[in-house]
C-alpha positions as CSV (number, residue, x, y, z in Angstrom):
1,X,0.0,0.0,0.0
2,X,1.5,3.1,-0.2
3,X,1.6,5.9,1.1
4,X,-0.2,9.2,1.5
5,X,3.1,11.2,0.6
6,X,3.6,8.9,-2.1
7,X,0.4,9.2,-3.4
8,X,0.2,12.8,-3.3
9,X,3.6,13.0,-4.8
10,X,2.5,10.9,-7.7
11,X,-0.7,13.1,-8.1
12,X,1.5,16.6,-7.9
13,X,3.2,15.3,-11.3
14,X,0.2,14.3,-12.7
15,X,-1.1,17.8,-12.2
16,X,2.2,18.9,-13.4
17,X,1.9,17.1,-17.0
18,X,-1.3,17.9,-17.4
19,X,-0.7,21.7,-17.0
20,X,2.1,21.4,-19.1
21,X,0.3,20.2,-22.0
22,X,-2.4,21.8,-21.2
23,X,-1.6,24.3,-24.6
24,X,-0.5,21.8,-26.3
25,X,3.1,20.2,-27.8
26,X,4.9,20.8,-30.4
27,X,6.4,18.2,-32.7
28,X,8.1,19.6,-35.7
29,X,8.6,15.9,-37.9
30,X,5.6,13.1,-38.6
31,X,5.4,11.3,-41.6
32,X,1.7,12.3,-41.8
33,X,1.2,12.9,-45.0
34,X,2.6,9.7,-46.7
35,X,0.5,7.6,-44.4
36,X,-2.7,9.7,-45.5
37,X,-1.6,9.1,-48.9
38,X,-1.2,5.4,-48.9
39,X,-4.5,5.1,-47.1
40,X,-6.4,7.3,-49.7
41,X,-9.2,5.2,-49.9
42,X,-10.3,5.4,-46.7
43,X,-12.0,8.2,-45.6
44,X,-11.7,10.2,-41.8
45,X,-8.1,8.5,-41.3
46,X,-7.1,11.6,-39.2
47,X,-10.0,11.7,-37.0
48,X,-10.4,7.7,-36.5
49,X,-6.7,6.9,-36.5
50,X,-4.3,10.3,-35.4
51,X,-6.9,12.1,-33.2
52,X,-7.3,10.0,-30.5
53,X,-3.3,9.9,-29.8
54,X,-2.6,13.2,-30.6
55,X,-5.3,13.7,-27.7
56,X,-3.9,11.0,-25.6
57,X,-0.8,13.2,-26.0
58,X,-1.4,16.3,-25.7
59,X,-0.5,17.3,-29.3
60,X,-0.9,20.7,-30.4
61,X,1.1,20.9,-33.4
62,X,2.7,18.5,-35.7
63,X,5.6,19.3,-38.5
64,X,3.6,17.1,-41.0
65,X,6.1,16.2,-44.0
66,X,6.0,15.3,-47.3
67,X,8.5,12.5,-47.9
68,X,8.6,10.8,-51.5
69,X,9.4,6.7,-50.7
70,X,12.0,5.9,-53.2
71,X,9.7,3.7,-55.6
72,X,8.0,6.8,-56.6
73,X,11.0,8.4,-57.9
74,X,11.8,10.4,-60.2
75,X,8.3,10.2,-62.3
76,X,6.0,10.4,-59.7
77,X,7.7,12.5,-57.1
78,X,5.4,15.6,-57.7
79,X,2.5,14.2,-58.1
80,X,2.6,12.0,-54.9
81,X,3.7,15.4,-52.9
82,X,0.6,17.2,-54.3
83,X,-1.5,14.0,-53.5
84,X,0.1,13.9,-49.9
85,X,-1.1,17.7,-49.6
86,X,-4.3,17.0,-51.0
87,X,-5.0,14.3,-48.7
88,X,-4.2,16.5,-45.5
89,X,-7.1,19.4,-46.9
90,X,-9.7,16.5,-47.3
91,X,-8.7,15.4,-44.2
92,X,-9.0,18.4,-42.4
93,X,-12.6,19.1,-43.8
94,X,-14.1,16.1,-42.1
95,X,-13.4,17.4,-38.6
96,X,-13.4,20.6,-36.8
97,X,-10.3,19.7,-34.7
98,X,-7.9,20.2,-37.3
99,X,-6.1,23.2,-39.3
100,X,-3.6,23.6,-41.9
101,X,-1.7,26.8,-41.1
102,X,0.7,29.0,-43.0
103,X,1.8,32.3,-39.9
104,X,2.2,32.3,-36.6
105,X,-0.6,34.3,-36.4
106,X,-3.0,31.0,-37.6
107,X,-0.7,29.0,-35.2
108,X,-1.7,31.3,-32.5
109,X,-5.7,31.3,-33.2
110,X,-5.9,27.6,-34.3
111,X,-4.3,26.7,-30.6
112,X,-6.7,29.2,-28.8
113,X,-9.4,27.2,-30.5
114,X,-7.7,24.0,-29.1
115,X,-7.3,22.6,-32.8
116,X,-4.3,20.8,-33.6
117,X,-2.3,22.6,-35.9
118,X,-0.9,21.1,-39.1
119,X,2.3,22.6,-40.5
120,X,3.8,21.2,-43.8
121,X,6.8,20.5,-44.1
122,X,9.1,19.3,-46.9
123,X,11.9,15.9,-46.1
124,X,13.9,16.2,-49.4
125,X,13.0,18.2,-52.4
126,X,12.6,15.7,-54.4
127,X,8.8,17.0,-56.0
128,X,10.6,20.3,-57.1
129,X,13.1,18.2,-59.6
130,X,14.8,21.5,-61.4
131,X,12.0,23.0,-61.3
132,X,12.5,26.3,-59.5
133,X,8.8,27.8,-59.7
134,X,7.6,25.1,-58.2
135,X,9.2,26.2,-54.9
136,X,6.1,29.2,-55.0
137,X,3.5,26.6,-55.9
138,X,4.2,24.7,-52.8
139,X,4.8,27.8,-50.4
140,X,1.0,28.6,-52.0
141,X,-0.1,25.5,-50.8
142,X,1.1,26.0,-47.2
143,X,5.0,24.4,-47.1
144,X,6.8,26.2,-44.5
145,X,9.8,24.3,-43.3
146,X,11.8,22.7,-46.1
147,X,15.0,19.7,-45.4
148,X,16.5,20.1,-48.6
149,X,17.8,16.2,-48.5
150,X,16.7,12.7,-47.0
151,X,19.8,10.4,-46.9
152,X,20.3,10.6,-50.5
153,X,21.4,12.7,-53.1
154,X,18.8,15.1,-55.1
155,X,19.4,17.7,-57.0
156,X,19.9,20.1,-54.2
157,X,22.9,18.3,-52.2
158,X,23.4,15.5,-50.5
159,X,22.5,13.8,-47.5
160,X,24.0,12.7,-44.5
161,X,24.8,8.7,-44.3
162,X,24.0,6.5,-41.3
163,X,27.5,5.7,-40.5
164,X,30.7,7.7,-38.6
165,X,31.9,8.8,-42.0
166,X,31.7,8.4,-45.7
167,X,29.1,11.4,-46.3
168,X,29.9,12.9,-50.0
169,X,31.9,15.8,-49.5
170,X,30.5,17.8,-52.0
171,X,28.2,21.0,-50.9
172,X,25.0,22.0,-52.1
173,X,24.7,22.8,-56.1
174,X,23.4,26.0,-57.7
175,X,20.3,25.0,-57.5
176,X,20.6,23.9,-54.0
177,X,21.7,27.7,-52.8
178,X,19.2,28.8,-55.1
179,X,16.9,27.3,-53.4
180,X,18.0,27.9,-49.8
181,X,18.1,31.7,-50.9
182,X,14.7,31.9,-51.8
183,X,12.9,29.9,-48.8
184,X,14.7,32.6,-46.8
185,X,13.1,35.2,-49.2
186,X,9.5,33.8,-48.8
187,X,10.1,32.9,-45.2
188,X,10.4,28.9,-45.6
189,X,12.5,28.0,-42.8
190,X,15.5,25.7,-43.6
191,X,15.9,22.6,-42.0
192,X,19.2,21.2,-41.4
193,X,18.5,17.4,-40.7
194,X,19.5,15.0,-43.1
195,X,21.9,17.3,-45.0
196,X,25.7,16.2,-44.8
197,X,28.4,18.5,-43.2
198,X,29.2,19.8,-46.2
199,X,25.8,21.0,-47.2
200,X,25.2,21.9,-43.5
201,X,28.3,24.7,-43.2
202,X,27.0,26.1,-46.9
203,X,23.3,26.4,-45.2
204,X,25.0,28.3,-42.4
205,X,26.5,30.7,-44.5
206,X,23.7,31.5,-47.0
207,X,21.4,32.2,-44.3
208,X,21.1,35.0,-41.8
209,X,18.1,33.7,-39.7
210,X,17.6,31.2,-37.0
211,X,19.0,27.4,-37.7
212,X,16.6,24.6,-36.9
213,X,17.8,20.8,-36.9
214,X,14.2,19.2,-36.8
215,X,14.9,15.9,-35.9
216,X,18.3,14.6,-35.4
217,X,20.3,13.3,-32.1
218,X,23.5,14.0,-31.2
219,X,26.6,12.2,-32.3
220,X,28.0,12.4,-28.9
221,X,25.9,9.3,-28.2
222,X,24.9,7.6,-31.7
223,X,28.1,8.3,-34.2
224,X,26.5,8.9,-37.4
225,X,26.9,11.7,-40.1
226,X,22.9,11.6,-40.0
227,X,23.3,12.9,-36.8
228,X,24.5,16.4,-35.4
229,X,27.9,17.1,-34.1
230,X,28.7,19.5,-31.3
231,X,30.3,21.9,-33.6
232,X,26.7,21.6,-35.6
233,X,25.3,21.9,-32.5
234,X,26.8,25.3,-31.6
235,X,26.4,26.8,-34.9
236,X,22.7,26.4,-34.2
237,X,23.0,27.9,-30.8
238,X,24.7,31.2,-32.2
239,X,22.4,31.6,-34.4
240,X,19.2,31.6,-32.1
241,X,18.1,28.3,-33.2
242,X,16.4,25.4,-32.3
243,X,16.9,21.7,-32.4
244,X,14.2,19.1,-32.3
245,X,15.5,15.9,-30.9
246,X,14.4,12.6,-32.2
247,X,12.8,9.6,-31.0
248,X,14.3,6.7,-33.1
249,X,17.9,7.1,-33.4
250,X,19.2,7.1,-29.9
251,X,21.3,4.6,-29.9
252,X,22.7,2.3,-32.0
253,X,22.2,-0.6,-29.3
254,X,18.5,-1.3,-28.5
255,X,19.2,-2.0,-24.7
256,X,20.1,1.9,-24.8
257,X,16.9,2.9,-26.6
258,X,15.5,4.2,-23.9
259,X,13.7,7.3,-22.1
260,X,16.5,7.9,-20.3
261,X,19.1,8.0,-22.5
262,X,16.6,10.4,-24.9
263,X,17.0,12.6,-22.4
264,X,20.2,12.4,-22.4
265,X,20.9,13.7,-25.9
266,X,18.3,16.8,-24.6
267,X,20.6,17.4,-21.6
268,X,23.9,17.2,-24.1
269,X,22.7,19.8,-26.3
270,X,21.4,22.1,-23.4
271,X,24.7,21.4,-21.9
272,X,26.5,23.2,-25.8
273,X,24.0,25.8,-26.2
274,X,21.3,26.2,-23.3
275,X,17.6,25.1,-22.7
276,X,16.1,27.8,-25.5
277,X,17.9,25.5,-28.6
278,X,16.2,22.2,-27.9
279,X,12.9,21.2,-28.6
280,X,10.7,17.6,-30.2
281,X,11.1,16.5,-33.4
282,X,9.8,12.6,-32.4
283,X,9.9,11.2,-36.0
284,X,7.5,8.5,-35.0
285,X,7.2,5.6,-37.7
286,X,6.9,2.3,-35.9
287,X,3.8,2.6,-37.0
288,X,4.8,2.6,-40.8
289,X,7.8,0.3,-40.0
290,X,5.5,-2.1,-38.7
291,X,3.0,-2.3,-42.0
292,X,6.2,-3.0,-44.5
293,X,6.7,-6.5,-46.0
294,X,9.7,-8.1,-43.8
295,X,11.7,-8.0,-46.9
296,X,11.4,-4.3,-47.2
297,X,12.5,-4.0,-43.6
298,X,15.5,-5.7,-44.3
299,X,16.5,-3.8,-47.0
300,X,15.7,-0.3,-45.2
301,X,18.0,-1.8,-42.5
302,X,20.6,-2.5,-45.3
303,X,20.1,1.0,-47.1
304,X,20.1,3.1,-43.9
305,X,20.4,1.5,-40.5
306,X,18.3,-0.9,-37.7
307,X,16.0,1.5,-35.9
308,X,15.5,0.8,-32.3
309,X,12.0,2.2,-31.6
310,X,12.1,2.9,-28.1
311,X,9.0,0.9,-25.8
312,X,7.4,3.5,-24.0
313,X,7.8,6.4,-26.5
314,X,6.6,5.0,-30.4
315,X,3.6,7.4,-31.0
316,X,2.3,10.8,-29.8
317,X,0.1,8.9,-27.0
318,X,3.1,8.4,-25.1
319,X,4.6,12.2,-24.8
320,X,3.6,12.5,-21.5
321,X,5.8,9.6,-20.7
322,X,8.5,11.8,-21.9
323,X,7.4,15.2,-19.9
324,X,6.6,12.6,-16.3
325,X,10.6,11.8,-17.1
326,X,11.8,15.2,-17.3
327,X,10.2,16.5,-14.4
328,X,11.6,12.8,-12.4
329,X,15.4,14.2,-14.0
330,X,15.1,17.2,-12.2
331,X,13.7,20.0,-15.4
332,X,11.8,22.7,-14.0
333,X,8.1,23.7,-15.5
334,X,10.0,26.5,-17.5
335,X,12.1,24.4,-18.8
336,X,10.1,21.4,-20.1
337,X,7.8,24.4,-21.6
338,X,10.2,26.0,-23.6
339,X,11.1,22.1,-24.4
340,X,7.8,21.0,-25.2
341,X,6.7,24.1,-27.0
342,X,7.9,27.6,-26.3
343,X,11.1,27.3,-28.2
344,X,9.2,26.3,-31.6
345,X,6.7,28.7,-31.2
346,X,9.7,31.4,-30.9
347,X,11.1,30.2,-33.8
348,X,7.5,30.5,-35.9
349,X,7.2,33.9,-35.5
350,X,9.6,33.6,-38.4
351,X,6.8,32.6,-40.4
352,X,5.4,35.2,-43.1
């Protein structure tokens, strides 16, 4: 039985977590709109499937990102984007707890409203091809952070492998700062993950406003060129930014996959360049992991690497597990805010 202190105690976090989503979280990378896509013919996916866990979380908004699978490519590659943004507006008709926003000013009325905020985003610029109008057609659709890269090459740069080294060491091309120079223009923000250190120290220098990383972990712990380096780190912290830490590649052994050690790689990069550069960037995609032939699984693990999902932190339903293990480390409610969501919002005030 226990007892009344420890039962009070145990209620006194609960009331902490709750306040603390209370507004609602941000998570700045979900493979939303692929899953959408590939489930087309059903209809109310986001309300049956996502809403109840983005509830159970506490979600309030979610970095939703085009990604083009490689069997689409190169043919299909912009049709599948538009299709992927299509499927989010039909989406978002069926229910009123959803909106697709473009400023911070949207952000700021949709989360008053207690929706959950959908912000495109763009992993790899694959759907533009050469093709540098298509840049304004997407921004008109409502893309608003763009990753110029996945892991592999397109023709904006290249990305960063998962291993220690072997990255090509070539920058971005002309049509890669092209691009760069123009989201900054229109007020696209650049994200840094995927790109390799090359491409990363060109990004830096073509750009004057705050970096954001928005899902990567730190090589400190997991040595991969995927990841970010404590030199990357600090760049981002000179330069105001913001760094969204995620879920999957935490370690390279699954026994270290854990909570914990998550908040670990937080604590390292607080450690570099203080508690307003970190924030989420979960990447959650067990989910999609899971639904792949075993055969594809294999070769993803080939191509890239052998994710180790950790068990109490796989889809939005479990971020308060993450917020009940900050406060048990020690964080402070202003601190796990600015975590959780005050250091994104900060950085969408960028937005135009």
């Amino acid at each position: 039985m226990k007892s009344p202190s420890a039962s009070r105690s145990e209620t006194s976090i609960e009331e902490r977590v709750q306040r603390l989503h209370a507004p609602g979280i941000v998570d700045l990378h979900f493979d939303l709109p692929m899953d959408l896509y590939e489930k087309r013919k059903r209809a109310g996916v986001l309300a049956t499937h996502y809403l109840p866990e983005f509830d159970a979380g506490g979600i309030g908004v979610i970095g939703a990102a085009i990604y083009i699978e490689d069997r689409y490519l190169p043919e299909m590659a912009l049709d599948v984007a538009l299709d992927q943004i299509a499927r989010m507006y039909a989406e978002v008709e069926k229910t009123d707890r959803f909106a697709i926003c473009k400023t911070y000013d949207q952000i700021l009325r949709a989360c008053a409203a207690k929706k959950i905020v959908l912000l495109i985003t763009m992993e790899g610029v694959e759907p533009l091809g050469e093709d540098f109008d298509l840049l304004r057609v997407f921004y008109e659709l409502g893309v608003r952070v763009i990753g110029l890269t996945h892991a592999r090459r397109n023709a904006a740069g290249s990305g960063g492998i998962f291993a220690a080294s072997g990255s090509p060491r070539d920058g971005l091309t002309g049509f890669g700062r092209d691009l760069v120079r123009e989201c900054e223009r229109l007020g696209i923000l650049i994200d840094l993950a995927h790109i390799n250190p090359k491409g990363f120290e060109e990004i830096v220098d073509l750009t004057t406003k705050p970096l954001i990383v928005s899902h990567t972990n730190a090589r400190k712990f997991y040595d991969i060129e995927r990841n970010i380096s404590d030199e990357q780190i600090k760049l981002v912290g000179q330069r105001g930014g913001v760094i969204g830490m995620n879920a999957i590649l935490v370690s390279a052994s699954e026994e270290k996959s854990t909570i914990d050690h998550y908040v670990d790689h937080i604590e390292h990069v607080i450690d570099l360049i203080g508690i307003d550069g970190v924030g989420i960037g979960f990447d959650f995609c067990e989910y999609l992991f899971s639904q792949l032939p075993e055969s594809v699984r294999l070769e993803i693990a080939a191509k890239l690497t052998q994710p180790h999902f950790i068990p109490d932190l796989t889809n939005h339903s479990h971020a308060r597990n993450l917020t009940r293990k900050l406060i048990e480390r020690g964080f402070s409610d202003e601190k796990i805010e600015k975590i959780l969501r005050g250091n994104w919002m900060r950085i969408f005030e960028e937005l135009q």
